[in-house]
C-alpha positions in Angstrom: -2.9 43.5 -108.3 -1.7 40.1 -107.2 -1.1 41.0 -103.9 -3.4 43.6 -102.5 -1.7 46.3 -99.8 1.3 44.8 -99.2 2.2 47.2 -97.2 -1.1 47.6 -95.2 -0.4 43.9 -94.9 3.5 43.5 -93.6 2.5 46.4 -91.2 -0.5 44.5 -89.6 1.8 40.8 -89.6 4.6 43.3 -88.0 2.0 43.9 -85.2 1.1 41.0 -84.6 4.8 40.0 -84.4 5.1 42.9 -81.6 1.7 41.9 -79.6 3.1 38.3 -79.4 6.8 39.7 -78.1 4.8 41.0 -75.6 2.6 38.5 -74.7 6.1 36.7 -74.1 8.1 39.1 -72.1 4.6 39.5 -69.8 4.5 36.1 -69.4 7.9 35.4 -68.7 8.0 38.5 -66.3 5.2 36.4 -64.0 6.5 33.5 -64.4 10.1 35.0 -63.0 7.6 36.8 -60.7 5.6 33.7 -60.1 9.3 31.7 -59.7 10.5 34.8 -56.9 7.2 34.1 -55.2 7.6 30.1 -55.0 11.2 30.1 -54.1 10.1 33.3 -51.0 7.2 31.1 -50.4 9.2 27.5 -50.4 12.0 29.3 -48.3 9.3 30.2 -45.6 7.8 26.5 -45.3 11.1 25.4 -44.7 11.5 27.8 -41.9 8.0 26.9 -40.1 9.3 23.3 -41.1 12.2 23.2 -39.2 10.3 25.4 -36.1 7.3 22.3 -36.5 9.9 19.7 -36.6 12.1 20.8 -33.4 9.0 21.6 -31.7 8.4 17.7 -32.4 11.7 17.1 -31.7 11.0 18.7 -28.2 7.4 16.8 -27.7 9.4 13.5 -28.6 12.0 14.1 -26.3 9.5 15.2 -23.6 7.2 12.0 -24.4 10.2 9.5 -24.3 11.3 11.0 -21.0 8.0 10.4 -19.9 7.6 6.9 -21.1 10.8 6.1 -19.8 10.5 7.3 -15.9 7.2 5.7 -16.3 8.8 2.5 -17.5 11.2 3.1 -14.6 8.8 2.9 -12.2 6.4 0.0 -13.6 9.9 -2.1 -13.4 11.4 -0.4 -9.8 7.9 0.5 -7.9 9.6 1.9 -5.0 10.9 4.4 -6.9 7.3 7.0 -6.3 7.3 6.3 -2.6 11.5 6.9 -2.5 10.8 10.5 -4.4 8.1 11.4 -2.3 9.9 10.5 0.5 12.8 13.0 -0.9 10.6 15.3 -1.4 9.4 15.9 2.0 12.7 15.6 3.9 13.7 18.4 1.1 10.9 20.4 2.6 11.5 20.0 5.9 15.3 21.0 5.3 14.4 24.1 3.6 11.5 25.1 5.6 10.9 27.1 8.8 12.1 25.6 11.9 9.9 24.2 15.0 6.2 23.3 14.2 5.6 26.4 12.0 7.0 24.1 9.2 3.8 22.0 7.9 6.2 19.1 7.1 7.0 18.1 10.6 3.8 16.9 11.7 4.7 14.1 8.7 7.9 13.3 10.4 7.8 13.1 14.1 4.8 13.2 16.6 2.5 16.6 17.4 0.8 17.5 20.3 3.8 17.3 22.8 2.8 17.9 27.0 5.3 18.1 29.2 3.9 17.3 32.6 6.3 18.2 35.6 5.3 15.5 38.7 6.2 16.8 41.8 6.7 14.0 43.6 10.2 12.7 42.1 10.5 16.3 39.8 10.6 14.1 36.6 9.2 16.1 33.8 6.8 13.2 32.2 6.4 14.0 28.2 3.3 12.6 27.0 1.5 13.3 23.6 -2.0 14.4 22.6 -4.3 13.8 19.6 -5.3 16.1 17.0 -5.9 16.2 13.0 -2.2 16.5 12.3 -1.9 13.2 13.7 -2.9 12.0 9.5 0.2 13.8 8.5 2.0 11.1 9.9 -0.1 8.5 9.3 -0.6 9.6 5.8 3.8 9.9 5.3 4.6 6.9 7.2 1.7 5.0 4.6 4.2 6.1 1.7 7.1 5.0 4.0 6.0 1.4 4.1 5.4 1.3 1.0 8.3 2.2 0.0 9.8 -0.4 2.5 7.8 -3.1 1.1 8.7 -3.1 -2.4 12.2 -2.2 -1.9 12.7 -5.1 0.9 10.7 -7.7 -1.6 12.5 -6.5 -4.8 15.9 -5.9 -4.1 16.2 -8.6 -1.0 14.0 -11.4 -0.6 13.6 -11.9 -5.0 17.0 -13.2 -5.1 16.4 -15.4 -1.9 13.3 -16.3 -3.9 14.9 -17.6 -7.0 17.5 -19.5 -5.0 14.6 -21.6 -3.8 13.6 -22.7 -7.3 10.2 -21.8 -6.9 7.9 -20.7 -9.5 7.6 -17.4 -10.1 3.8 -17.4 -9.0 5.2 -18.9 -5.5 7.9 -16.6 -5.5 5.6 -13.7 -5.3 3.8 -15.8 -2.3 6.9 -16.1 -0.7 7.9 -13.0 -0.8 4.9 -11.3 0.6 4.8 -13.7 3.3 8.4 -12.9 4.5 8.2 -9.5 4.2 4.7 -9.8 6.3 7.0 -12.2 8.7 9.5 -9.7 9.1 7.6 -6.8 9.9 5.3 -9.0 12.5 9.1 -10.0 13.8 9.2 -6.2 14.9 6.0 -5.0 15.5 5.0 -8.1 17.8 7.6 -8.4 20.0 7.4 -4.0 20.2 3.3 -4.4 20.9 4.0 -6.8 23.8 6.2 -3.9 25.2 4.5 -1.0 24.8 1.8 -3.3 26.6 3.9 -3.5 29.7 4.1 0.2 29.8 -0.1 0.2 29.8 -2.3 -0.3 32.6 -3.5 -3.2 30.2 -0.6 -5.7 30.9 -1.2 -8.5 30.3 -3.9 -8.4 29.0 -6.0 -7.1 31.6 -9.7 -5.6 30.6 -9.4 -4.2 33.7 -7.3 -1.4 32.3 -9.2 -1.2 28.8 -11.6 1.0 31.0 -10.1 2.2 34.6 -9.2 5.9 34.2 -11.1 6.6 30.9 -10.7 8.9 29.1 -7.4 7.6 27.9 -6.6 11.1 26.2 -2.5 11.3 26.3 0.4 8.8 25.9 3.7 8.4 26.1 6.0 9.1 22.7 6.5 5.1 21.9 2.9 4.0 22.7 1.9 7.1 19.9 4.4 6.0 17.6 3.2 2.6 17.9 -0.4 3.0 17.7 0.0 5.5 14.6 2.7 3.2 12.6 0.4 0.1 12.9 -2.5 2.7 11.7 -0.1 3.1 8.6 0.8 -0.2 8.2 -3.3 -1.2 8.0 -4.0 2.0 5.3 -0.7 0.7 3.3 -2.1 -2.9 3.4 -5.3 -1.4 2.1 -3.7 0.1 -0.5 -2.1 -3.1 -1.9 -5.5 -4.6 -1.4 -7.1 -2.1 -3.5 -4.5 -1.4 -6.6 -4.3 -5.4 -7.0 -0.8 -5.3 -5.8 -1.0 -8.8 -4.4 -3.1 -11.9 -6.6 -6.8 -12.2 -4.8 -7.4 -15.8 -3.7 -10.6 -17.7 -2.9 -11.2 -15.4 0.6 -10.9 -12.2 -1.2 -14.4 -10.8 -0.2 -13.4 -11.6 3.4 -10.1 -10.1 3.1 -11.7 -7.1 2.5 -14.2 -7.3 4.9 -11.6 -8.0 7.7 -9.2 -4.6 6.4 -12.6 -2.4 6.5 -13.0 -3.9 10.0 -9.5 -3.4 11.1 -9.5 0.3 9.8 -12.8 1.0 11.3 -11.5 -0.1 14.7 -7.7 1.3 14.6 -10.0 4.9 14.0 -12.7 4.5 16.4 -10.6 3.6 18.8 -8.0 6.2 18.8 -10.6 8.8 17.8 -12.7 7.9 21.1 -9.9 7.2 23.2 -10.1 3.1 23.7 -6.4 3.2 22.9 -6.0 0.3 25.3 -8.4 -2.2 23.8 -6.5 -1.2 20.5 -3.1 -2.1 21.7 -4.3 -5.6 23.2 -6.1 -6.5 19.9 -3.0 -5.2 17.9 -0.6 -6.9 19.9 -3.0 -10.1 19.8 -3.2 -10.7 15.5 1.0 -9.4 14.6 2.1 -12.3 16.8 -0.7 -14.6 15.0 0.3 -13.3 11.9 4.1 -13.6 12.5 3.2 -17.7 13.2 0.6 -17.6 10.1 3.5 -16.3 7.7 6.4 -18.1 8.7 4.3 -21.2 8.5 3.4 -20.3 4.7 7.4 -19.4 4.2 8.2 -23.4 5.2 5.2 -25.2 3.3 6.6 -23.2 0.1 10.3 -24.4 0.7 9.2 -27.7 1.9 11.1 -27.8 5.6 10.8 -30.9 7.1 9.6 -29.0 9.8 6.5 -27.5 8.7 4.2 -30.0 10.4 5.1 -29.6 13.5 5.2 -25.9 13.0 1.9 -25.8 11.5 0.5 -27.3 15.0 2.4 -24.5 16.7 0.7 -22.0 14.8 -2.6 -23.3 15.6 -2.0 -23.1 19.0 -1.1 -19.6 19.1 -4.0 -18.7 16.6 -6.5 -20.2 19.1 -5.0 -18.4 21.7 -4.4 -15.3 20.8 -7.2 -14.2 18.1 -10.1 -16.2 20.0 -9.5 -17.0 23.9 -7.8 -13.8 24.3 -10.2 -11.5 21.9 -13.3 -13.4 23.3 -12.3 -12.3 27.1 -11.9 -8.7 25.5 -15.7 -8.8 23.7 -16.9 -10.5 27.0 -15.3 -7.5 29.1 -17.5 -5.4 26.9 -20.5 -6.7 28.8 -19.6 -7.2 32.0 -17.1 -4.5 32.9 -17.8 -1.9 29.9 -19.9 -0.1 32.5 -18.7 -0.9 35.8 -15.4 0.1 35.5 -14.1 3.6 35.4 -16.9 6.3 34.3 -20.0 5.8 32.1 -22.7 7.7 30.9 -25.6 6.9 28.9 -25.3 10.2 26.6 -22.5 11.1 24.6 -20.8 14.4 25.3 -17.7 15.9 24.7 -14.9 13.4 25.8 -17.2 11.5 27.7 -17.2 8.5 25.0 -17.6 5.9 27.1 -21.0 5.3 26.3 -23.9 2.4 25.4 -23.3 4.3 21.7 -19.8 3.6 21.9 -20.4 0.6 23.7 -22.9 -0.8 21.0 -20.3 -0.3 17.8 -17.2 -1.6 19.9 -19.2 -4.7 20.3 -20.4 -4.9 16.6 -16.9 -4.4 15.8 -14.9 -6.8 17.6 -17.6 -9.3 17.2 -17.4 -8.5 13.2 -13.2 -9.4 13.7 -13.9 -12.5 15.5 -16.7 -13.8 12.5 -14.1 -13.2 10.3 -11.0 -14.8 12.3 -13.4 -17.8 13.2 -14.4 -18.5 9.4 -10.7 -19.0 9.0 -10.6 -21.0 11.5 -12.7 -23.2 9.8 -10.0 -23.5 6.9 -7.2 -23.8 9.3 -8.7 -27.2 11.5 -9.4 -28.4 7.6 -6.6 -28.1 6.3 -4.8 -30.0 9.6 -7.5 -32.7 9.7 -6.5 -33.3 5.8 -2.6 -33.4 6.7 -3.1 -35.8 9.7 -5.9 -38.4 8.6 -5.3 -38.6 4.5 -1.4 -37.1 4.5 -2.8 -34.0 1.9 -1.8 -30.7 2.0 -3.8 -28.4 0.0 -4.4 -24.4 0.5 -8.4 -24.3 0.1 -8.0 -20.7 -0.8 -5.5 -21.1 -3.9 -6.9 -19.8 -7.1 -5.8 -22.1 -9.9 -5.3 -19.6 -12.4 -2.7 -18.0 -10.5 -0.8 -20.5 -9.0 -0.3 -24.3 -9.5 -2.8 -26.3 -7.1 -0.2 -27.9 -4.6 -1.8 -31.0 -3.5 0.5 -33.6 -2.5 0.3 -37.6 -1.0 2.4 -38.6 1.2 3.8 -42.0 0.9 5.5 -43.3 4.3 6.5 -46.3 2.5 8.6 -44.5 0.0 12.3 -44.5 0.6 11.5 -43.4 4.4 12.5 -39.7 4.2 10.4 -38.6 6.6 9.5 -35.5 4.1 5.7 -34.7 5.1 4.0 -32.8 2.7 3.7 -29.3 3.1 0.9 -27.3 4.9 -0.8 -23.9 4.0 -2.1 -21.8 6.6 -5.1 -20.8 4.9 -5.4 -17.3 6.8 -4.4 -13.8 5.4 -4.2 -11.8 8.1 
């Protein structure tokens, strides 16, 4: 009576016991289920792991080998125009021979004419002009670019620090001697290609007898196409900032939009002639204007009378000899060799062309005459109040260089430096 079904009773805590056994073993079979399942799952992630991470091994390695040839080439900037340089004389090794390989109109000189003369049998090669003629206008750009910044970097920087110079004058100094020796070429190599010409020396007479001036010989078209490259590689450093602007910057540009116009029309329309006089005219001005900058920066005693020596040749070449050119333009433009009033096909001698060489030439000479201006400044300063001071220096880039001189002082016959204050 005291305990009611004991039986019934044990049974019923009995299942109970059972129902919670099982409760375990299910529980314990998905959690061993559930473990299986992490452990597959874990061992998985650590697969795609390992795939993400050497994939992002890969991308790092890629990215630092990109950074680093990038780095290269920030620190050695030759070394773009050296692989493309590469690259091309790779082609042309591996391509086709003779001029169905693309590459050789970047290497050597297209449109070849071999003219027999029958009066001494001497087989006369001359060259024509043609759209291929960019190819090598276009290579020979990266070649001189190439020349530049390996000639400044791995030459004339160490000739730079022995000098003691600052490093914003050692960047001045070596673009002007890099300019000087390239004008050291080119100049003397313009004054002969000249004597080949109808046009020596400097006779307008020439510009225009015989026009059309269609063919040439091979150095008179390497000549004319190399200074082309030489003006479109200047441009370049002109336009990625390569060199610090000064005061004249606008003008600089002006007088390389100028240039280009000129070195284009003029080959394009066959006034090859005029081009080689005004080339010939500005590289020897340019060799004086450079050289002349070289020896203010080192302080030669010399630079004074060099400086007047410059001038001379400046007056000379880029205005008495360019004004008889633009006054040739009007008085034997059209009354020597043929003219016609309309332009037709190779017939370019014309009042159109007439019109633009004039605007031209006369745009060159504004521009060579406002510098000029800076040039006779600059001298009156040295000779009446013994300063020397380049009107075109921007302060921020380079330390104003004005300098008294003191004749008094310990006699050492040291004048003060000059600056030509002309680019090009």
């Amino acid at each position: 009576m005291t305990e009611p079904f004991p039986l019934l009773n044990t049974l019923h805590q009995q299942g109970e016991g059972g129902m919670k056994m099982m409760n375990r073993r299910r529980k314990s079979s998905a959690s061993n289920s559930a473990d299986m399942m992490m452990s597959s799952s874990s061992s998985s992630s650590l697969l795609d792991s390992t795939a993400t991470s050497k994939r992002l091994s890969k991308r790092r390695r890629a990215r630092g080998l990109v950074s680093r040839v990038r780095q290269a080439m920030m620190r050695t900037t030759y070394l773009l125009p050296a692989l493309i340089i590469l690259v091309a004389l790779v082609g042309y090794a591996l391509g086709p021979s003779g001029d169905s390989n693309p590459i050789r109109h970047c290497l050597f000189l297209s449109y070849r004419i071999d003219d027999d003369d029958d009066d001494d049998d001497v087989k006369k090669v001359q060259y024509g002009k043609g759209p291929a003629d960019f190819a090598f206008v276009a290579f020979y750009t990266v070649v001189l670019s190439f020349a530049r910044e390996f000639v400044m970097h791995e030459f004339l920087r160490r000739l730079a620090r022995k000098t003691g110079l600052s490093r914003a004058k050692q960047a001045r100094f070596m673009e002007q001697m890099y300019t000087a020796i390239y004008f050291a070429v080119l100049g003397p190599l313009g004054m002969f290609v000249m004597s080949r010409t109808p046009v020596w020396y400097f006779d307008t007479y020439g510009m225009y007898d015989g026009f059309p001036h269609r063919t040439h010989d091979a150095l008179a078209k390497f000549y004319y196409l190399f200074q082309a490259a030489y003006w479109s590689q200047q441009a370049i450093v002109l336009l990625l900032g390569m060199e610090k602007p000064r005061k004249d910057f606008k003008e600089l540009v002006g007088h390389h939009v100028v240039s280009l116009a000129l070195i284009g029309c003029s080959y394009r329309f066959h006034f090859t002639y005029i081009g080689i006089a005004v080339y010939t005219t500005h590289d020897i001005s340019d060799f004086f204007l450079a050289t002349s900058k070289v020896l203010n920066y080192i302080d030669h005693p010399l630079v004074g009378p060099y400086f007047f020596l410059f001038m001379c040749v400046w007056i000379y070449m880029r205005h008495y000899i360019n004004l008889r050119i633009i006054l040739s333009l009007f008085t034997q433009f059209r009354s020597v060799g043929p003219f016609s009033y309309h332009w037709s096909p190779h017939m370019y001698k014309c009042a159109i062309s007439q019109y633009v060489t004039i605007l031209l030439l006369s745009s060159l000479q504004a521009l060579n005459l406002f510098w000029l201006f800076h040039i006779v400044r600059i001298a009156y300063r040295f000779v009446v109040h013994n300063i020397a001071e380049d009107d075109r220096s921007d302060d921020e880039d380079e330390v104003k260089q004005q300098r008294h001189c003191n004749t008094d002082n310990n006699n050492n016959n040291n004048k003060p430096g000059i600056l030509a204050s002309t680019r090009r």
